[in-house]
C-alpha positions as CSV (number, residue, x, y, z in Angstrom):
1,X,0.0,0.0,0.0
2,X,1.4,3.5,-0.9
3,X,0.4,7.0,-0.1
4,X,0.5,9.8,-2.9
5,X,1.1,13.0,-1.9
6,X,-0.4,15.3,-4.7
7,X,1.3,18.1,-3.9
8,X,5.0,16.8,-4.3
9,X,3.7,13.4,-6.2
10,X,6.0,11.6,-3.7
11,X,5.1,8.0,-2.9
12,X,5.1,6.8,0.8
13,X,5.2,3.1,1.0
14,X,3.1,2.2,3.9
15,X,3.6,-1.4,3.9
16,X,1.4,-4.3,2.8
17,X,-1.3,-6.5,4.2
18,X,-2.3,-9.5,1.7
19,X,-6.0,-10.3,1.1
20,X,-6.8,-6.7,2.9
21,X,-5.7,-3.5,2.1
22,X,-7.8,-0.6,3.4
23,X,-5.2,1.9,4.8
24,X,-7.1,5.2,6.6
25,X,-5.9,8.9,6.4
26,X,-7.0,11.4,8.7
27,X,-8.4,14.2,7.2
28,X,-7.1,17.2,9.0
29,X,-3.8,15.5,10.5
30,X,-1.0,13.1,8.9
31,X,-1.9,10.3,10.9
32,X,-2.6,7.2,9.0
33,X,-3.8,3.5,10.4
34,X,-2.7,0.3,8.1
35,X,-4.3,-2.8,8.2
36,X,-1.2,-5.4,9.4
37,X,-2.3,-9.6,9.0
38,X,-0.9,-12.2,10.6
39,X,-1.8,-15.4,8.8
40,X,-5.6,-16.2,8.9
41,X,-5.7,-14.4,12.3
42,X,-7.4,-11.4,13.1
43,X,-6.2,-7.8,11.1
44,X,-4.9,-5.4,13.6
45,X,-3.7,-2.0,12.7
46,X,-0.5,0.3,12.8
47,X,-0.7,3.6,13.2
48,X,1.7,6.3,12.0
49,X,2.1,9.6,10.4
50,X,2.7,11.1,6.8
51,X,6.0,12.9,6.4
């Protein structure tokens, strides 16, 4: 999963989650939550910042 900055049209690699990929960006703040699997367990999620 990868984050595109419009502004700069940089590329942040956010990392990768197979069979789910629904990263979330805050709207008014660079934090961002990304899905991380573990097997067939459950999805948990990171969360981090833009930038």
């Amino acid at each position: 999963m990868f984050a595109l900055n419009l502004g700069t049209c940089e590329a942040t690699y956010l990392g990768d989650a197979p069979g789910y990929s629904r990263p979330t960006v805050a709207l008014e703040y660079d934090a961002v939550t990304v899905p991380v699997t573990h097997g067939a367990g459950a999805v948990s999620f990171r969360v981090g910042t833009l930038g």
